[in-house]
C-alpha positions as CSV (number, residue, x, y, z in Angstrom):
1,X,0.6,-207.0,74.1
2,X,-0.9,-210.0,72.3
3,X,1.8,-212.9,71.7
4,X,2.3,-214.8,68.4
5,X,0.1,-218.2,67.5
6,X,1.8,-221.4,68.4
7,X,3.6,-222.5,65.4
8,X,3.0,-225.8,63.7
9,X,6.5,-227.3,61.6
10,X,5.1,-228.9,58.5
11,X,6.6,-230.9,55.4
12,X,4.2,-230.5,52.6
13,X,4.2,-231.5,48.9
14,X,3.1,-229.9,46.1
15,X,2.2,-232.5,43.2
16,X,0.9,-231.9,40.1
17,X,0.6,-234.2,36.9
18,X,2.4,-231.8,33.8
19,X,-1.1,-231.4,32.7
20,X,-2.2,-228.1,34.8
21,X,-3.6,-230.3,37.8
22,X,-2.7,-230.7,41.2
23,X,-3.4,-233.5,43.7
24,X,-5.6,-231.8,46.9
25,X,-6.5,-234.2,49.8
26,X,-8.9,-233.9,52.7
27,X,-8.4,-235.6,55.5
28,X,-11.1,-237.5,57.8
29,X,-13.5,-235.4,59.5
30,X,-12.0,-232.0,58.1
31,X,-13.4,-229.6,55.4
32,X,-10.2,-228.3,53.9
33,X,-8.1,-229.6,50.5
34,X,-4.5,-229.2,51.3
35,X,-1.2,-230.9,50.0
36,X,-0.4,-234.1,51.1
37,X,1.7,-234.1,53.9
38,X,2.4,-233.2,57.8
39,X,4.1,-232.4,60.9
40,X,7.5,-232.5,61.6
41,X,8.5,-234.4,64.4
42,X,11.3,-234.1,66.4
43,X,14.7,-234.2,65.3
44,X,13.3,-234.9,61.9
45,X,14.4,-233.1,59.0
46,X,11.7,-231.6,56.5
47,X,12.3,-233.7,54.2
48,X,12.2,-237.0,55.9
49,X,9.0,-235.9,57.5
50,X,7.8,-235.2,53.8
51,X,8.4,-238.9,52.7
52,X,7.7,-240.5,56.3
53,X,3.8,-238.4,55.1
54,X,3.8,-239.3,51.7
55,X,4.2,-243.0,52.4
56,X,1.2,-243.2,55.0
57,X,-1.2,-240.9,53.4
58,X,-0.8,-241.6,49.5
59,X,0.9,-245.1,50.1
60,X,3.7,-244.0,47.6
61,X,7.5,-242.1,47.8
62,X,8.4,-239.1,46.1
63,X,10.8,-240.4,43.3
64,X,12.2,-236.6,42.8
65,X,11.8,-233.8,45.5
66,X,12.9,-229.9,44.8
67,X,12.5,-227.7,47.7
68,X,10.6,-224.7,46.7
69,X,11.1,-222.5,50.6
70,X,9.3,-221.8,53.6
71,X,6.3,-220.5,53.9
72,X,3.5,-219.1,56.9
73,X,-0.3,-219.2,56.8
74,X,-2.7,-220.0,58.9
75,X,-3.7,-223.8,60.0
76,X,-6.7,-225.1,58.8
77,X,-7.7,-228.1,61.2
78,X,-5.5,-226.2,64.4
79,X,-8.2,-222.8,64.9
80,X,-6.0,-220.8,66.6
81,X,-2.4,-221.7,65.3
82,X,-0.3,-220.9,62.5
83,X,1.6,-223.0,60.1
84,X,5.5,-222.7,59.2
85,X,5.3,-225.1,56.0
86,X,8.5,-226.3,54.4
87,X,7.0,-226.7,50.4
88,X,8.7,-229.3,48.0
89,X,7.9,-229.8,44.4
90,X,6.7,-233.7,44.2
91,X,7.4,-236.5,41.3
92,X,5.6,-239.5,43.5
93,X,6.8,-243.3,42.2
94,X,3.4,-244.3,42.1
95,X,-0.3,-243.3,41.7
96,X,-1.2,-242.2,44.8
97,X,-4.2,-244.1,46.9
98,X,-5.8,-242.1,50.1
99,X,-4.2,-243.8,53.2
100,X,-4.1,-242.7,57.1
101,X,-6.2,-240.4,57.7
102,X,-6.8,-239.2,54.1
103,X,-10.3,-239.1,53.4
104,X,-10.8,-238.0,49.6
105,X,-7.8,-237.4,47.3
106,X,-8.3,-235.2,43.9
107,X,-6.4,-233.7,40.8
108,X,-8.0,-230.6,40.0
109,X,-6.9,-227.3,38.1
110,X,-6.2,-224.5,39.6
111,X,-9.8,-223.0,39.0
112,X,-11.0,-226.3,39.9
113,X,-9.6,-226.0,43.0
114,X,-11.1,-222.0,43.4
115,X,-14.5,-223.9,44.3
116,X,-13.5,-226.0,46.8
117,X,-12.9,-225.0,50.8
118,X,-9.5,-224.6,50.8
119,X,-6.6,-224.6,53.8
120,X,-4.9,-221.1,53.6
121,X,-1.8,-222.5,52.6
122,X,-3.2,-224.2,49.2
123,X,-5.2,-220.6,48.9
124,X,-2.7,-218.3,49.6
125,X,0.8,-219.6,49.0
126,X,0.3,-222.9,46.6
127,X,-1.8,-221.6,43.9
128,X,0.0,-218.8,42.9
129,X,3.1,-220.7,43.3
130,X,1.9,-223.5,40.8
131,X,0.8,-220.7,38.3
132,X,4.8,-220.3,38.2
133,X,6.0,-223.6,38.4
134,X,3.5,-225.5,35.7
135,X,4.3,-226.0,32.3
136,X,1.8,-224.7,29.9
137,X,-0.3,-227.3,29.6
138,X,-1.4,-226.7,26.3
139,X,2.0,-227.0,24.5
């Protein structure tokens, strides 16, 4: 009988600019484009881990934050875990600058983002869930 992956708690964020893109970052010494954010730490809340992540990574807060559910995919850094992600819908305060341990930060469209190496999560679960969140961009 084979047990279950340890389970990472994450806050994550996704942000996109009412013009079809969505802000992707990679962090330092990593290969995968993900949503800004991280773990949850103890006794924190999601969403307090969600603007405790924003502020180091992209230096900014979110000014508006929708909760959009839970979600499960596997980690893309963690080989060998899985992630429970609590998603929020993002409106930041401020252009967002790669802090921490962000290595490269990028708006890109949804196709755009189809050629990059993507985490699971941004693959699986964000994509398709921006398709139905996002405005057309073309009105």
């Amino acid at each position: 009988m084979s047990s279950a992956p340890p389970t990472l708690y994450v806050a994550a964020a996704v942000i996109h600019d009412g013009r079809g893109r969505l802000l992707l970052v990679r962090k330092r010494d990593t290969r995968a484009f993900m949503q800004a954010g991280g773990k949850i730490e103890p006794g924190e809340t999601p969403e307090a881990a969600l603007r405790r992540e924003l502020g180091e990574e992209l230096g900014c807060l979110p000014r508006r934050l929708r909760y959009l559910g839970e979600y499960l995919a596997p980690a893309a850094n963690e080989p060998g875990h899985r992630l429970h992600a609590h998603l929020f819908q993002v409106e930041l305060d401020a252009a967002p600058q790669p802090g921490a341990e962000i290595d490269t930060l990028c708006w890109v469209t949804p196709a755009q983002a189809q050629r990059l190496a993507l985490a699971p999560l941004t693959r699986d679960q964000v994509l398709p869930l921006m398709e139905r969140l996002e405005v057309d961009a073309a009105v």
